[in-house]
C-alpha positions as CSV (number, residue, x, y, z in Angstrom):
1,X,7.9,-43.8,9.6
2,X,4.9,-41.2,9.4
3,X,1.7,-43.4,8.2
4,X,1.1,-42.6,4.4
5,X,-2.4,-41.0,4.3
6,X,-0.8,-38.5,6.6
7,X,2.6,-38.1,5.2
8,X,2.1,-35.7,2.8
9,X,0.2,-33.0,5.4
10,X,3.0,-33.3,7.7
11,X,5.6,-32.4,5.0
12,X,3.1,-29.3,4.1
13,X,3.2,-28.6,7.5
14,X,6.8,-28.6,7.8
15,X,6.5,-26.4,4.7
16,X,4.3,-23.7,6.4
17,X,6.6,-23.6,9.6
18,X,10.1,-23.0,7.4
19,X,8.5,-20.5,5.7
20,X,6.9,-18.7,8.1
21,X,10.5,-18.9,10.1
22,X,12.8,-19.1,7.8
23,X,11.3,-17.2,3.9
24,X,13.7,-17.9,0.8
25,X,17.0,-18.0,1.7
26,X,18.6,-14.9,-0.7
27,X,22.1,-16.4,-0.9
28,X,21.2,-19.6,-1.9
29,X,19.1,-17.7,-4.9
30,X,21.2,-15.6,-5.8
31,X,24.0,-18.5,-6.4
32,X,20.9,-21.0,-7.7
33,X,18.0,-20.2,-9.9
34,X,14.6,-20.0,-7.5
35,X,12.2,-23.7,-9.0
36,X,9.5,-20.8,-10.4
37,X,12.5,-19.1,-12.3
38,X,13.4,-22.2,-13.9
39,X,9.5,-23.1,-14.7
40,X,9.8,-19.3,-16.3
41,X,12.4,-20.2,-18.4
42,X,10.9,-23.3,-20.0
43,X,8.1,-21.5,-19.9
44,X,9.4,-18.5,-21.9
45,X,11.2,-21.1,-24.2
46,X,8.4,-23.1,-25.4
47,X,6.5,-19.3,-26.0
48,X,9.1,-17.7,-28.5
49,X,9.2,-20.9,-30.3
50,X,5.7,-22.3,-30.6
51,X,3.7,-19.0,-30.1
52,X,4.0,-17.6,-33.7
53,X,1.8,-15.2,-35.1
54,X,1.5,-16.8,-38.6
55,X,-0.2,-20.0,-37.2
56,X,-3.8,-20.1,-37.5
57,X,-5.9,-19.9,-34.0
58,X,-6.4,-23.5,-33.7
59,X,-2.9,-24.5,-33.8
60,X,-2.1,-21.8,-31.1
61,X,-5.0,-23.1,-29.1
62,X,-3.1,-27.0,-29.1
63,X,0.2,-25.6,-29.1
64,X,-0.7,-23.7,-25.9
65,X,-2.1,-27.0,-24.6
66,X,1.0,-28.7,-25.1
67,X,3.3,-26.5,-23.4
68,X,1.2,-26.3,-20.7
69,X,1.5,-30.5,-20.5
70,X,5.0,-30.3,-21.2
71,X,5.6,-27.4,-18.0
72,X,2.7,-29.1,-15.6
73,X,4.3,-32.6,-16.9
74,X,8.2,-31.8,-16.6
75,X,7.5,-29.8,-12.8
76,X,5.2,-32.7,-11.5
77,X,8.0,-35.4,-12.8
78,X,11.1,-33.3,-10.9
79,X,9.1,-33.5,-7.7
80,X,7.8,-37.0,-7.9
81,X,11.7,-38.1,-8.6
82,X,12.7,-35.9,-5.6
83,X,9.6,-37.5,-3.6
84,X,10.5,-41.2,-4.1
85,X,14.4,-40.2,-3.8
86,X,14.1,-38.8,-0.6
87,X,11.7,-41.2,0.8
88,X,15.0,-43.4,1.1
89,X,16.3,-41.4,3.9
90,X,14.9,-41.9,7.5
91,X,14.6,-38.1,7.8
92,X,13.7,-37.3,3.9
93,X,10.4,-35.9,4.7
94,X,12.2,-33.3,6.8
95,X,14.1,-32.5,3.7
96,X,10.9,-32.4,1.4
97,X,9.1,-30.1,3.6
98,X,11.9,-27.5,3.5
99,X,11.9,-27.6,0.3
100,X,8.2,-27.5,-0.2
101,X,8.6,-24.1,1.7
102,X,10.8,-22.0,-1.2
103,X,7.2,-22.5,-2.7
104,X,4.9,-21.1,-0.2
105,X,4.8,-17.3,0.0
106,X,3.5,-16.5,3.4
107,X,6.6,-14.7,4.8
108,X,7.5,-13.1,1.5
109,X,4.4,-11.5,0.3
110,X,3.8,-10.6,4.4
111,X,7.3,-8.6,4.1
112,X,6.7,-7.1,0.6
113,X,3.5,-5.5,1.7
114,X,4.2,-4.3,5.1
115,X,7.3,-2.6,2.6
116,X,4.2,-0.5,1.3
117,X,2.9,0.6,4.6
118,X,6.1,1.4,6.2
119,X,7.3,3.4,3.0
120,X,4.1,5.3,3.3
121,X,4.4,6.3,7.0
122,X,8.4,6.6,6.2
123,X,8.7,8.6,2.6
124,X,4.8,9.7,1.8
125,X,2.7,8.8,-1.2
126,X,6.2,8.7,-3.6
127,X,7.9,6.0,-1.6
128,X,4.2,4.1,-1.3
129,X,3.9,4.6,-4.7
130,X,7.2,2.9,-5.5
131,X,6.8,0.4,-2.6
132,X,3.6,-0.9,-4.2
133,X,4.6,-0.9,-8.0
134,X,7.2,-3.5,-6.9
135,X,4.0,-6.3,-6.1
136,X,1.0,-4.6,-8.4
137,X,1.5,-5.1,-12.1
138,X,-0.4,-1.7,-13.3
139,X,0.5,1.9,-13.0
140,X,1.1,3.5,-9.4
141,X,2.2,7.0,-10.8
142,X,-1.2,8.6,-10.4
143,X,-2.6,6.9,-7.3
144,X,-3.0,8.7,-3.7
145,X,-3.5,7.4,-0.5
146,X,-6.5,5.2,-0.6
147,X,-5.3,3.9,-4.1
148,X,-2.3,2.9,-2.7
149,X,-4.1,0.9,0.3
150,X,-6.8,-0.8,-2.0
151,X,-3.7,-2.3,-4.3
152,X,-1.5,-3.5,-1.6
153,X,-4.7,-5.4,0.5
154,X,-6.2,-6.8,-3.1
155,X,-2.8,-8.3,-3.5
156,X,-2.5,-9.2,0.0
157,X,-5.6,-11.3,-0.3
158,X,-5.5,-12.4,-3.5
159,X,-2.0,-14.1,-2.9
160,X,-3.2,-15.8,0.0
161,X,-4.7,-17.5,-1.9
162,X,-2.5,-18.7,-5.0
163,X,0.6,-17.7,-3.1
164,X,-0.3,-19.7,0.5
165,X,-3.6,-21.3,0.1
166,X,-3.5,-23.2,-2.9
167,X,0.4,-24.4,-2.9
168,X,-0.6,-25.8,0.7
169,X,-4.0,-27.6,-0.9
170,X,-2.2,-29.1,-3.6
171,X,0.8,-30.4,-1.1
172,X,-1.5,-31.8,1.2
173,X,-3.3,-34.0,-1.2
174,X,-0.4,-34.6,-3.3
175,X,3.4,-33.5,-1.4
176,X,6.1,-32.1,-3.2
177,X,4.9,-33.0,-6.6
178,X,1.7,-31.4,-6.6
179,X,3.2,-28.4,-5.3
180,X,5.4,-28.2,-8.3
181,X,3.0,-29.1,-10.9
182,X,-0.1,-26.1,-9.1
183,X,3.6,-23.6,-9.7
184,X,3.7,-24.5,-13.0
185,X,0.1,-23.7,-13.6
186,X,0.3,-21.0,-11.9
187,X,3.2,-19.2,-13.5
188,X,1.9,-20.0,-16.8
189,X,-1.2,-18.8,-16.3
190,X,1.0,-14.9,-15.1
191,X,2.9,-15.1,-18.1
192,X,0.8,-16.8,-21.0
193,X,-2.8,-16.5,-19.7
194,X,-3.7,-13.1,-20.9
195,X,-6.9,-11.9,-22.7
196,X,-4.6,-10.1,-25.2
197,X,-4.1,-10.7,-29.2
198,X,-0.6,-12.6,-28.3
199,X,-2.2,-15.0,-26.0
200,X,-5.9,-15.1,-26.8
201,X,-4.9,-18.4,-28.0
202,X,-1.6,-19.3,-26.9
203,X,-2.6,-18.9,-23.7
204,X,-6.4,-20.2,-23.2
205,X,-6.2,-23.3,-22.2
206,X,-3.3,-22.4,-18.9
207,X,-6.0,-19.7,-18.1
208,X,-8.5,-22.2,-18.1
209,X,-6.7,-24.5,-16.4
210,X,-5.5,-22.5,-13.9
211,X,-9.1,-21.6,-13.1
212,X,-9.4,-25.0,-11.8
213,X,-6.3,-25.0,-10.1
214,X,-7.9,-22.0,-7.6
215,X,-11.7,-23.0,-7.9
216,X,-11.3,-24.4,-4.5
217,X,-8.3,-23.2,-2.8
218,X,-9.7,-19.6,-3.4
219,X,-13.2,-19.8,-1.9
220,X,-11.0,-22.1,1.2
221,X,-9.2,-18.6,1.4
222,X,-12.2,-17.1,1.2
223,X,-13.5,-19.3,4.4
224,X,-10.1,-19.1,6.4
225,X,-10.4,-15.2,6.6
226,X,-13.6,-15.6,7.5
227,X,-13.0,-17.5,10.4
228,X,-9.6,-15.2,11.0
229,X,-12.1,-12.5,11.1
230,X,-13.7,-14.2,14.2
231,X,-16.6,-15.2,12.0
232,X,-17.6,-11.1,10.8
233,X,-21.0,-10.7,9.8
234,X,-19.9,-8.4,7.1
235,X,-17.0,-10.4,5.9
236,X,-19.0,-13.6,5.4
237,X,-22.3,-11.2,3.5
238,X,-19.4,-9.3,1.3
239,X,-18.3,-12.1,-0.3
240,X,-21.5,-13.8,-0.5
241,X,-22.7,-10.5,-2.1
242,X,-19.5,-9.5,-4.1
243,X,-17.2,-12.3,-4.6
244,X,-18.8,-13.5,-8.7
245,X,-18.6,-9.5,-9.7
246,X,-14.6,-9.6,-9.8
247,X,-12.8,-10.3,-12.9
248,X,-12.0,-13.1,-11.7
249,X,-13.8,-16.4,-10.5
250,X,-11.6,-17.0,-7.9
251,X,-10.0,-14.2,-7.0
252,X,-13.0,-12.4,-5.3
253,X,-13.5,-14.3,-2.7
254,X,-10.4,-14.1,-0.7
255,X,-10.9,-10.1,-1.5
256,X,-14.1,-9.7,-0.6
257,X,-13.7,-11.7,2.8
258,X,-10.9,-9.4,3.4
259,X,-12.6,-6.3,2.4
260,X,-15.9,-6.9,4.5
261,X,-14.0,-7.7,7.3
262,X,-11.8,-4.4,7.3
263,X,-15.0,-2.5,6.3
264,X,-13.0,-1.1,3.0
265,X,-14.2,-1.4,-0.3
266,X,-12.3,-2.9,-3.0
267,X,-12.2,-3.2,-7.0
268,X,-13.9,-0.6,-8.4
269,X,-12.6,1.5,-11.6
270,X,-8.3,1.5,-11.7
271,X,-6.1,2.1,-14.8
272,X,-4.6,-0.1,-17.2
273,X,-2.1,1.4,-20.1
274,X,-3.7,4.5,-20.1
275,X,-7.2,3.2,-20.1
276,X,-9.7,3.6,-17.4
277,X,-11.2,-0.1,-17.1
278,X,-14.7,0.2,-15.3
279,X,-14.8,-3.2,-12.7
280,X,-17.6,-3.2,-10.1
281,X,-16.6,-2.4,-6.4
282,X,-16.2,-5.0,-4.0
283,X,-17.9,-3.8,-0.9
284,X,-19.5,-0.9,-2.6
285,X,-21.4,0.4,0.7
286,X,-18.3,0.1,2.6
287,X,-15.6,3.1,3.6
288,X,-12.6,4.0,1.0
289,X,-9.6,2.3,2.9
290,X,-6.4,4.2,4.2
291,X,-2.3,3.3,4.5
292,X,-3.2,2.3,8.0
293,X,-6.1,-0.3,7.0
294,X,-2.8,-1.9,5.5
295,X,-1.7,-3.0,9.0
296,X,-5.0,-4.0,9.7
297,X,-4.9,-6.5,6.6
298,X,-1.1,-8.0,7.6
299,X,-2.9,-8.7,10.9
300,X,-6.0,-11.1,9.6
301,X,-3.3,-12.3,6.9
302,X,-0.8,-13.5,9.9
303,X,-4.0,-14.8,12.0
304,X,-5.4,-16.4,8.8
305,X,-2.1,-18.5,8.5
306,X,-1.9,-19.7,11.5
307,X,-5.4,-21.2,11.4
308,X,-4.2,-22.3,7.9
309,X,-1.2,-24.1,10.0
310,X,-3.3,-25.4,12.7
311,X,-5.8,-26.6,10.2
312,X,-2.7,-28.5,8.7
313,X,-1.8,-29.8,11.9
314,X,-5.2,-30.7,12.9
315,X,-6.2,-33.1,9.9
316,X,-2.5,-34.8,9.8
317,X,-3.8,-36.5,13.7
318,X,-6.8,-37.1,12.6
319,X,-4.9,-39.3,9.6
320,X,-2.9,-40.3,12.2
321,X,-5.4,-41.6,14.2
């Protein structure tokens, strides 16, 4: 039996490799819900019946609170009970990493960003437009070449970290069920956590919460393409310089470190419903990136995870030892 403080990076580990090899498995999902379509659900659920317009900000505010508890609580429980359940078998840990890997999303958000550049090289700016609307939640209609690159790199990065980064930090501290429970979080936050009139309330304390959630992972993400970058100069001053002028407190440093280290700029002014929403650039003094700067990005990403992986590896010995 693998020694307990190490347990739970090996099963993470496991997790990375499966993913990276392996990616969801389609058929299985397509006869069984994916775990973050199921979170979605309850998710949904608890929205349409406790988010009501008629109740008074406060009471959205705690409601919001406790369906956040109630998601967080119910996804951490299923993977403790799968934990302790598996633990019984001589090989359960096997079993626990595989299915700690339908919650990574290394080889899936690798794929559905190459998608972007090979449309783009395959069917022009319409087929890059298309490719691109399918992983960036805004309007593609209007955006040429170097809009195109800029979206599919900021999502590129910015998954790395909650998509990669984060489900790993949270499995290696706490396996399977802290996996589930940072998923929860996180697909609260996507659906509930917006700065709009429905969820100003509703939604707050998810947001909040899922600030914390990516406070560290983010600026590890940050680090890791750093180092991926074989320690760029530029990388490390762009997102010293630029990371705390995105949007968001985590999200800019993963994007920054990937923007100085392409020599791109990202950020900068985009589109929203219509609206032109004025955000600073992120490596203002940098060159307007290209399709092919795409390639360039699925490159450090595939680098990045394998130091990610070796990282892994690395501190599971030492616990070991």
């Amino acid at each position: 039996m693998i020694p307990s403080p190490s347990l739970f990076l090996v099963i993470t580990a496991i997790a990375l490799l499966a993913d990276a090899l392996i990616g969801d498995p389609d058929r299985i999902y397509r006869q069984v819900p994916h775990p973050v379509v199921l979170i979605g659900r309850l998710i949904g659920f608890l929205d349409r019946s406790w988010n009501r317009s008629e109740r008074s900000p406060i009471r959205r505010i705690l409601l919001g609170a406790l369906a956040a508890f109630v998601v967080v609580g119910i996804s951490g429980a299923v993977g403790m009970a799968l934990h302790v359940l598996l633990q019984h078998w001589a090989y359960g840990w096997i079993v626990e990493g595989l299915l700690m890997s339908v919650l990574i999303a290394q080889r899936s958000l690798f794929l559905h960003v190459r998608d972007v550049a090979s449309a783009f090289s395959e069917a022009g700016l319409v087929g890059a437009r298309e490719a691109v609307a399918k992983i960036v939640g805004r309007d593609m209609t209007t955006l040429e070449e170097e809009g195109i690159a800029a979206s599919a790199i900021e999502s590129l990065a910015e998954n790395f970290s909650d998509g990669v980064v984060a489900p790993v930090f949270w499995g290696a501290i706490f396996g399977l069920p802290g996996v589930l429970a940072y998923k929860a979080v996180n697909t609260a936050d996507s659906m509930i956590g917006h700065r709009t009139e429905k969820y100003l309330h509703f939604g707050s304390v998810v947001a909040r919460a899922d600030d914390i959630a990516n406070f560290i992972p983010a600026r590890l993400s940050g680090l890791i393409l750093w180092v991926a970058a074989c320690f760029n100069a530029t990388a490390w001053r762009t997102m010293m310089a630029d990371a705390r002028k995105h949007r968001s407190v985590n999200a800019g440093y993963p994007e920054a470190a990937m923007a100085g280290a392409l020599g791109i700029r990202l950020s900068g002014p985009r589109l929203y419903e219509g609206q032109e929403i004025d955000e600073p650039w992120i490596g203002s003094d940098l060159g307007d990136p290209v399709c092919a700067d795409i390639e360039r990005a699925l490159v450090l990403f595939v680098r990045a995870c394998i130091l990610l992986f070796g990282l892994v590896i690395a501190m599971a010995f030492v616990f070991m030892g």
